[in-house]
C-alpha positions in Angstrom: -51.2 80.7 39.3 -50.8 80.6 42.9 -47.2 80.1 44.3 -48.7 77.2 46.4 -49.7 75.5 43.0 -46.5 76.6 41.9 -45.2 74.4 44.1 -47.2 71.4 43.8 -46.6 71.7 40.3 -42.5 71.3 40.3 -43.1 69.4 43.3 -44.5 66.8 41.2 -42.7 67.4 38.1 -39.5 67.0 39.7 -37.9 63.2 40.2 -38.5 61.9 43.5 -35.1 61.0 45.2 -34.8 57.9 46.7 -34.8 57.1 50.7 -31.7 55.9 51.8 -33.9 52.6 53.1 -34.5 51.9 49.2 -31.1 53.0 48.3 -29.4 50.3 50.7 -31.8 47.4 48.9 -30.6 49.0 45.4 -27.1 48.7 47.0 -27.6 44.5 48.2 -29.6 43.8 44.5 -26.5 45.2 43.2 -23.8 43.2 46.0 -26.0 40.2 45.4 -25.8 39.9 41.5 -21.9 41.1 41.5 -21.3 38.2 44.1 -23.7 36.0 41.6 -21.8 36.6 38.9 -18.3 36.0 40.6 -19.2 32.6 41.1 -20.8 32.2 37.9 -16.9 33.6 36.8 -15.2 31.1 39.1 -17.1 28.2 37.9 -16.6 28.8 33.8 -12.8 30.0 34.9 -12.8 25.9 36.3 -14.6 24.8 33.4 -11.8 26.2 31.3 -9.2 25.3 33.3 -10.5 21.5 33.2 -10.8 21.9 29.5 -7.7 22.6 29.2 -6.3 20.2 31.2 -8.2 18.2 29.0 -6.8 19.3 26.0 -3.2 19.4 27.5 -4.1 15.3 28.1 -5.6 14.7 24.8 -2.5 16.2 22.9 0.1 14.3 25.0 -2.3 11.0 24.5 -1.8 12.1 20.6 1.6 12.6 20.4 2.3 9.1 22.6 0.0 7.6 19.7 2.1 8.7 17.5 5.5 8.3 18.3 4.3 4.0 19.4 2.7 3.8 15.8 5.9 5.2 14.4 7.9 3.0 16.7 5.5 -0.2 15.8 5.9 0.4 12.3 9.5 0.6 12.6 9.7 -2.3 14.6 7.7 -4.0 11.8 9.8 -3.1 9.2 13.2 -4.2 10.8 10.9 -7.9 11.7 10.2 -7.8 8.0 13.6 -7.1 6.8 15.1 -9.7 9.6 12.8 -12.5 8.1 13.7 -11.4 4.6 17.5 -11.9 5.4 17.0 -15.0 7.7 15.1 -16.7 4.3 18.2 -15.7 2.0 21.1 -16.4 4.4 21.1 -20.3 3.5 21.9 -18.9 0.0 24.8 -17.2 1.2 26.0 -20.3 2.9 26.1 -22.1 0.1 27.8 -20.2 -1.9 30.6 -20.0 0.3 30.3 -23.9 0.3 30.4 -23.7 -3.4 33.5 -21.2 -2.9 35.1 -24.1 -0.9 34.8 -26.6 -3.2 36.1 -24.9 -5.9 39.2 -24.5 -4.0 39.4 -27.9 -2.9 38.7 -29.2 -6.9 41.6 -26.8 -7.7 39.5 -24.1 -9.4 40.4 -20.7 -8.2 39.3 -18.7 -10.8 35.9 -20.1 -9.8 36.9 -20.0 -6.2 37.5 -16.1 -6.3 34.3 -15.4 -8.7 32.1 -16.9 -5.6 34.0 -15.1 -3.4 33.9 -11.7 -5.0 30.0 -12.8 -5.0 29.7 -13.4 -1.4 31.4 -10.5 -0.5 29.0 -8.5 -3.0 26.1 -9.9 -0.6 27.9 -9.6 2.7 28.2 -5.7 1.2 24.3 -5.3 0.4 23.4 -6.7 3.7 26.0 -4.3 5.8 24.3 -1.8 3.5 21.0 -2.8 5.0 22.1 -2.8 8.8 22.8 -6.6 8.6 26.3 -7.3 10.0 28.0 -10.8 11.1 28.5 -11.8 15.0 32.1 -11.7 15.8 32.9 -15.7 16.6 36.2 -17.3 16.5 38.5 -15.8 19.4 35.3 -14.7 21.4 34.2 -15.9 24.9 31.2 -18.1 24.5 28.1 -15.5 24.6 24.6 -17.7 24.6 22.9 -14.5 23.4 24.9 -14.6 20.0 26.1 -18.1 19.7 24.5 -21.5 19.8 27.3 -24.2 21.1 27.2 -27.1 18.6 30.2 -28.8 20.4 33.2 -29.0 22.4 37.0 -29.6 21.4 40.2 -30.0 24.1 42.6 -27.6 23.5 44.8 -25.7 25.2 45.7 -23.4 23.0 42.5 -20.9 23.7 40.9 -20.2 27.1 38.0 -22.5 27.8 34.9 -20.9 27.2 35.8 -19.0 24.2 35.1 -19.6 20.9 37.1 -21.8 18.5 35.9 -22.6 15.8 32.6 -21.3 13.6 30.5 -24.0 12.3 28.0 -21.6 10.5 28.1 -17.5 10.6 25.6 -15.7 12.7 23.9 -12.7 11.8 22.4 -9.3 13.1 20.3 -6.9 12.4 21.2 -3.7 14.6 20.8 -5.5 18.4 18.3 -8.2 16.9 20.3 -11.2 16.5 18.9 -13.1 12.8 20.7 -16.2 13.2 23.2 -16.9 16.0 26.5 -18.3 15.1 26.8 -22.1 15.4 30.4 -22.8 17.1 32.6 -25.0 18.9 33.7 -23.9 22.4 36.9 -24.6 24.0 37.6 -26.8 26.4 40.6 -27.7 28.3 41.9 -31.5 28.0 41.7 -32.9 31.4 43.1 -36.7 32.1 40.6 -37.1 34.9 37.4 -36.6 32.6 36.1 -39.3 30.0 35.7 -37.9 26.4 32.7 -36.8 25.2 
């Protein structure tokens, strides 16, 4: 074999190498598909980020849900239990009328058995959250007391409370039955009676 066929041969068996005109194409294919896939990598990185933000929204939502159904149901129980005690305080109202009686009939053994009952109820009601409104000696509060009347005196400041007609009651801040009282009022010469 010839040296010039020698040549031709590993001339053709070698690898070509590329021109530096196809090397610079190679190079922008290349630049083209990174900067291709950096926005493909922006826009999932957004996608996840507004996935998560929507995630972050959906758990908040949740946990609102929660707490106003827990909230609701408590508010529903204590409305329950307030109705509950509203329907039973005319019994407790008549036994201290009952208690009353017996001590105007001169029966005190009676007198004190309703009265150790009553305060057995007033107990199971405390028990329960249910507490009475402070009356006599208070100043007149339209939120827990229902004026039923007036009486001159001067021997408490007008406005306050002297007397309690019927016992209010509460449960926590929710008043069950305001107290029904008499108010003072200060005897004045230049007003007609009422």
């Amino acid at each position: 074999m010839s040296e010039a066929s020698a040549r031709r041969q590993s001339s053709t068996g070698r690898k070509r190498r590329p021109t530096k005109a196809e090397l610079e194409r190679e190079l922008e294919k290349v630049k083209a598909e990174l900067e291709q896939t950096k926005a493909s990598a922006a826009q999932l990185e957004e996608q996840i980020a507004q996935e998560r933000e929507r995630l972050l929204r959906l758990r908040a939502d949740f946990e609102n849900y929660k707490k106003r159904a827990a909230r609701e149901r408590s508010d529903a129980a204590t409305v329950a239990k307030a109705d509950l005690v509203a329907r039973i305080l005319p019994v407790l109202d008549n036994l201290e009328r009952a208690r009353e009686a017996a001590e105007r009939d001169g029966s005190p053994a009676v007198a004190e058995g309703i009265r150790m009952v009553s305060e057995q109820f007033l107990a199971a009601l405390a028990e329960e959250g249910v507490e009475p409104i402070p009356a006599v000696g208070q100043p007149f509060d339209p939120m827990l007391h229902e004026a039923v009347g007036r009486e001159k005196t001067d021997e408490v400041a007008e406005g306050y409370v002297v007397r309690e007609e019927e016992r209010g009651f509460r449960l926590g801040e929710r008043v069950i039955r305001p107290a029904k009282v008499i108010t003072a009022e200060h005897p004045d010469d230049n007003k007609p009676d009422q």
